[in-house]
C-alpha positions in Angstrom: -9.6 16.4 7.0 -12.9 17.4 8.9 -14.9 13.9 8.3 -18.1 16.1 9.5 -19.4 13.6 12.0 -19.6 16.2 14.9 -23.0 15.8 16.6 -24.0 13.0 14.1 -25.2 9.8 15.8 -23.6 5.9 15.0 -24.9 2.4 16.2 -22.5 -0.3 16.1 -23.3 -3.5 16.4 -20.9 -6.2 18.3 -18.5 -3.7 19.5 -17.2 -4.9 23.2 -14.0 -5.7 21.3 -11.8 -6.0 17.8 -13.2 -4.5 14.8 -16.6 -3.0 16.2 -14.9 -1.3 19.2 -11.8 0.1 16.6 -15.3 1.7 14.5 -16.6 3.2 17.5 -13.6 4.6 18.7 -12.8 6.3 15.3 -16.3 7.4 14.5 -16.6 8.9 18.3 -12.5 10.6 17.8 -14.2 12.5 14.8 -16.9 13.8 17.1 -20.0 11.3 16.9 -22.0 9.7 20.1 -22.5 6.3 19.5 -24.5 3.6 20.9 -22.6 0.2 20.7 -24.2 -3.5 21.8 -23.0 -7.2 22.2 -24.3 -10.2 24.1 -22.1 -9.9 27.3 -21.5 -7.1 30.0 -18.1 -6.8 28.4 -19.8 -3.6 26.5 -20.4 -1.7 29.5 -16.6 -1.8 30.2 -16.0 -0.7 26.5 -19.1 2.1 26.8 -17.2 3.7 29.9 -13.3 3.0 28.2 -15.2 5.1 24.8 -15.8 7.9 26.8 -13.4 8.4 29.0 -11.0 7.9 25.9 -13.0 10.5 23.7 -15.3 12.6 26.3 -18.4 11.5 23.8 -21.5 10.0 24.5 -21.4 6.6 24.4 -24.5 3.9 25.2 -24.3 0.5 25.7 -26.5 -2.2 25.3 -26.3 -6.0 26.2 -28.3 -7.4 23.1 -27.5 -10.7 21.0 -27.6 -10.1 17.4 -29.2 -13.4 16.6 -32.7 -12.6 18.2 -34.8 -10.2 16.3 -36.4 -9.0 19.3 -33.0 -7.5 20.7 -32.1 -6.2 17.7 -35.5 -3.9 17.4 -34.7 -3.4 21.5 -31.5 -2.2 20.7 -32.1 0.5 17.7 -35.4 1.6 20.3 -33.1 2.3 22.9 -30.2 4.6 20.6 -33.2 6.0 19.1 -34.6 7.0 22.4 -31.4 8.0 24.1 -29.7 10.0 20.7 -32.8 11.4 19.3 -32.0 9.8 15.8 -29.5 7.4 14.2 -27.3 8.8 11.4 -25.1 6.0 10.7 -25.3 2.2 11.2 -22.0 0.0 11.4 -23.0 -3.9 10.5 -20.9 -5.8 12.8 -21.0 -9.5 13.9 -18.4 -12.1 15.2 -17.6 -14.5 12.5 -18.7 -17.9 11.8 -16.2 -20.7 13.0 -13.8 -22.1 10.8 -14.4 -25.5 9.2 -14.8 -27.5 5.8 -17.2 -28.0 3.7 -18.2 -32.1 5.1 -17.1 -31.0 9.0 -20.5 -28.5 8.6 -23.9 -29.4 9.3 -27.7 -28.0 8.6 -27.1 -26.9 12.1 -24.0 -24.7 12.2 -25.1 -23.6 8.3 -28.2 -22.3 10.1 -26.3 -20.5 13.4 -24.1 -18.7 10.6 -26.8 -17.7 8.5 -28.8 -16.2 11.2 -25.8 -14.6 12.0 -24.3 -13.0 9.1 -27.1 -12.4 6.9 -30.1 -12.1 9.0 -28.0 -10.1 11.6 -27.4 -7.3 8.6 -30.8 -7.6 7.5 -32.6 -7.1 10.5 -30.4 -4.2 11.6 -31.1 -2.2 8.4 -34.8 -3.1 8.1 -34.9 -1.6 11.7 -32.7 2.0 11.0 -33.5 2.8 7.6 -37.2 3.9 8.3 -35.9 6.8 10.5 -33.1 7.7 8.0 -35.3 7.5 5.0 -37.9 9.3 6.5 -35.2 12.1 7.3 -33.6 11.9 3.9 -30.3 11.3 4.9 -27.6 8.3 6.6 -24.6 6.3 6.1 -24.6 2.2 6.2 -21.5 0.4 6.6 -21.3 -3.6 6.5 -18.0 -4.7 8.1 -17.1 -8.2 6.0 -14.0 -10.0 4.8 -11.7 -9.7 1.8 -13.0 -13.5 1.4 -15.9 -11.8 -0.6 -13.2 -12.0 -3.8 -10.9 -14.2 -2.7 -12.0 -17.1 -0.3 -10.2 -18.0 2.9 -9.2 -21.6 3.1 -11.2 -24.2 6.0 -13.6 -21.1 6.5 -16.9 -22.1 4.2 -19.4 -20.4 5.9 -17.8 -17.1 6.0 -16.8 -17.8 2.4 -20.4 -18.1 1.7 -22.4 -16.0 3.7 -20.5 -13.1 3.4 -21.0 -13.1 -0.2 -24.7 -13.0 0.2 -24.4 -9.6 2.5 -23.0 -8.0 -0.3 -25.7 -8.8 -2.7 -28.1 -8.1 0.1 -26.0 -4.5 0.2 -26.0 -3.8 -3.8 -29.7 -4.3 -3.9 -30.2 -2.0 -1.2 -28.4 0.6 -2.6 -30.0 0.8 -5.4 -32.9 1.1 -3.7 -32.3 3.7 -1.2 -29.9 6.0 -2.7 -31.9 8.7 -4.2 -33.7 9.1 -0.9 -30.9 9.8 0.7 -28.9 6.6 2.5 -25.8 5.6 1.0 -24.9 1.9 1.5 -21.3 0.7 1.3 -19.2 -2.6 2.6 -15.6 -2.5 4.0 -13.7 -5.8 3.8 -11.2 -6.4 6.2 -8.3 -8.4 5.8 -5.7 -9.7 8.2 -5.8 -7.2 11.4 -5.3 -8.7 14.7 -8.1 -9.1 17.1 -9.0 -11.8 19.4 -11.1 -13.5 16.1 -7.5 -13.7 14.1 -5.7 -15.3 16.8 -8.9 -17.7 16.8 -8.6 -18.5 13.5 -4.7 -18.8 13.8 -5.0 -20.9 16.6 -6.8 -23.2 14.2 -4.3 -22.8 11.5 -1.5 -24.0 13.9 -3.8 -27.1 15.2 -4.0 -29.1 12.0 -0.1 -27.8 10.6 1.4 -28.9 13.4 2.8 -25.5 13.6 2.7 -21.8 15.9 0.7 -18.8 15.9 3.5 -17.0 15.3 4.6 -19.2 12.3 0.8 -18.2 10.9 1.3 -14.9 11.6 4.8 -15.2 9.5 3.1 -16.8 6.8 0.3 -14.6 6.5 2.8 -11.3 6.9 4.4 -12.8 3.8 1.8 -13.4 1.9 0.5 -9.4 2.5 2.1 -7.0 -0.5 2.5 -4.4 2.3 4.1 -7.3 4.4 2.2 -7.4 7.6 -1.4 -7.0 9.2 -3.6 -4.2 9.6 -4.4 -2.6 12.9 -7.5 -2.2 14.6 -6.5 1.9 14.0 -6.6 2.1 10.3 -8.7 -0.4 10.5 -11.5 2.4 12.6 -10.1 5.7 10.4 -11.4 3.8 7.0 -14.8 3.0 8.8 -15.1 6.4 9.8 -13.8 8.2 6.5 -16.6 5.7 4.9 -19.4 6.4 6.9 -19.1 10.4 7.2 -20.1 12.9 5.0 -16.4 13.1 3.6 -16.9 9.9 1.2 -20.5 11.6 0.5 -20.3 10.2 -3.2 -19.3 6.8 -2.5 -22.0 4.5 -2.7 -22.9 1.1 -3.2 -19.5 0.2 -3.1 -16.9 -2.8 -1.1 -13.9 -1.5 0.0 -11.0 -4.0 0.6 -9.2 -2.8 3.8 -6.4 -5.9 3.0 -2.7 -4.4 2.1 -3.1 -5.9 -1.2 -3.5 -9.4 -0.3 -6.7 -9.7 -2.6 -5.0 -10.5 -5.8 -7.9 -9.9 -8.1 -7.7 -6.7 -10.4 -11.3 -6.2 -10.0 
């Protein structure tokens, strides 16, 4: 299937590594440039590893998602370097694991600024360009723990949640001009952020990653994790003209592990 994205331009945010860096891989496969950013140099490596991998355009941009002044640097630079932005990929590293009375104001306030504020800043930044052109795709990259919560990890649990009502809203309010808004909600694929949060598992049962890892696959209908692969061809298929009449919409990306029916 031609996903159309030949010559089409894509910012995603946090993508040195894992999810981010599977959905700029993809979306630059089908054809796009793309400009990718996250706090470290690490994104330099990946913007040279994109290329090379894909002979697109690819720009990187050290910028930390939690500070609205590199946010607005960071959209100012793709839109200086591409010309125009026609699809934005809502990335950020999760929240850390922990319970409800481990959490502070403190940590609540890191992950809010984080999750929410991260995805709101990015689209209040983008969408002038795209509305003003008629046309663009906006993906939020989540969790399947927007149906179906994930145990010890509250603030995800939480936050996440309010991204997607942040999302709905918006696309209701910018879909006939144009700008389709949709989620995709990852469940287990490994990246350095799973082992993280397996790590953690294996600390307070007294167990192994790899006994997580068993656990989880078991738990999975399909009977193991995703990759970071199909985990980049559903992004792409999402954002390109090819799902032009999905909208408003979260995806579960999961193998079945989210048990509700709706």
């Amino acid at each position: 299937m031609d996903l159309e994205l030949r010559d089409k331009v894509a910012l995603v945010a946090a993508a040195s590594r894992g999810l981010g860096k599977a959905a700029a891989l993809a979306l630059a496969r089908e054809g796009a440039s793309v400009a990718i950013c996250s706090r470290g140099e690490q994104i330099l490596a990946t913007q040279a590893e994109i290329e090379s991998q894909t002979g697109r355009a690819c720009l990187g941009v050290i910028a930390d998602l939690t500070r609205p002044a590199d946010i607005d640097r960071l959209v100012r630079e793709t839109l200086a370097h591409f010309g125009r932005i026609d699809i934005l990929i809502l990335n950020a590293g999760g929240p850390p694991p922990g319970g409800f009375m481990a959490l502070g104001d403190a940590e609540w306030q890191e992950a809010f600024n984080l999750t929410v504020m991260s995805a709101v800043r990015l689209c209040r930044a983008v969408l002038p360009a795209m509305l003003e052109r008629g046309s663009g795709s906006i993906v939020a990259s989540l969790s399947y723990s927007v149906k179906q919560p994930i145990d010890n990890l509250i603030l995800s649990n939480s936050l996440r949640l309010a991204v997607i009502g942040m999302l709905k809203s918006l696309a209701a309010e910018v879909g006939r001009r144009g700008v389709r808004v949709n989620a995709i909600n990852p469940g287990w694929t490994w990246t350095e952020r799973v082992r993280t949060l397996l790590d953690d598992r294996a600390r307070r049962a007294g167990t192994t990653v790899e006994a997580e890892q068993a656990k989880l696959a078991a738990e999975i209908p399909l009977g193991r994790m995703g990759t970071v692969e199909e985990y980049g061809k559903v992004v792409a298929w999402l954002a390109s003209p090819a799902a032009s009449y999905i909208h408003g919409q979260a995806i579960f990306f999961d193998g079945g592990i989210t048990r509700a029916s709706l």
